[in-house]
N, C-alpha and C positions, 0 to 999 in steps of 0.2 A: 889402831892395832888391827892388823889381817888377821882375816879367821883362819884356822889352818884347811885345807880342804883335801879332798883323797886324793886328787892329784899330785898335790904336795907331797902325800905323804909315801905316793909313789915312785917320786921321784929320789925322797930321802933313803926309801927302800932299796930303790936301785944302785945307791951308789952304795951303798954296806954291800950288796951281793958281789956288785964291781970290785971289792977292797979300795974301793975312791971316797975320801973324807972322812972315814969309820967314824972315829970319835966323835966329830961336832955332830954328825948325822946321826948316830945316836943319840946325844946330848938332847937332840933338839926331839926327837921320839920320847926320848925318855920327859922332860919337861909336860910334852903335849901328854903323855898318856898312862904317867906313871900312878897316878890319883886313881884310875879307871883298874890300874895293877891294886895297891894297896886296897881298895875298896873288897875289891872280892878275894882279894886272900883274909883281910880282919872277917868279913862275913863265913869263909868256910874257915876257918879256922877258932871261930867264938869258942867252943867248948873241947875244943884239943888241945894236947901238949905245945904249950908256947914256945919253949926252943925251937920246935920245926918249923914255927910261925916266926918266929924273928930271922929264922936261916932267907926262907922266901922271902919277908921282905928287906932282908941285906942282899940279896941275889937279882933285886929287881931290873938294876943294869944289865945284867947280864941276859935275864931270861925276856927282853926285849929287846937284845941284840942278837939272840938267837932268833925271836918270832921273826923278826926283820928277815934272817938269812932264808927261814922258810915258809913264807907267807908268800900268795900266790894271787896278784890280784886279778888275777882271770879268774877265779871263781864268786868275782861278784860279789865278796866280801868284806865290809872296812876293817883296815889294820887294827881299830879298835876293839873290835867285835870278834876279830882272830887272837887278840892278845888277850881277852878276856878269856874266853875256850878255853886256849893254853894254858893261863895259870890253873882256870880249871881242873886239866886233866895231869 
């Protein structure tokens, strides 16, 4: 099995900004990096209202098909590490 690598995943990224392959290119994002999503929403959300925490993680598709459209890998950052942030903020 290949590791995924930031190359990869720039490439995956570019074609969502493109609108070229949306779905599987997300598909395959979401696979690689949605554990990394779910992980820091159950950690900030431990002691909060669970509905806004079930909304986030039914929205996960989504809200890493948006980081996709606005993740910028000229600033030297992995898409994983941007999508963490993001659920973050």
């Amino acid at each position: 099995m290949k590791i995924p690598t930031t190359e990869d995943d720039n490439f995956y990224i570019e074609q969502i900004k493109n609108d070229k392959n949306v779905d599987e290119c997300v598909s395959v994002l979401y696979k690689r990096y949605a554990n990394v999503y779910y992980r820091i929403i159950h950690n900030f959300f431990q002691k909060q209202n669970s509905d806004k925490k079930l909304e986030f993680i039914q929205e996960c598709y989504y809200h890493i098909f948006f980081a996709a459209k606005e993740y910028n890998y000229e600033k030297k950052a992995k898409f994983s590490s941007y999508l963490g942030n993001k659920a973050r903020w």
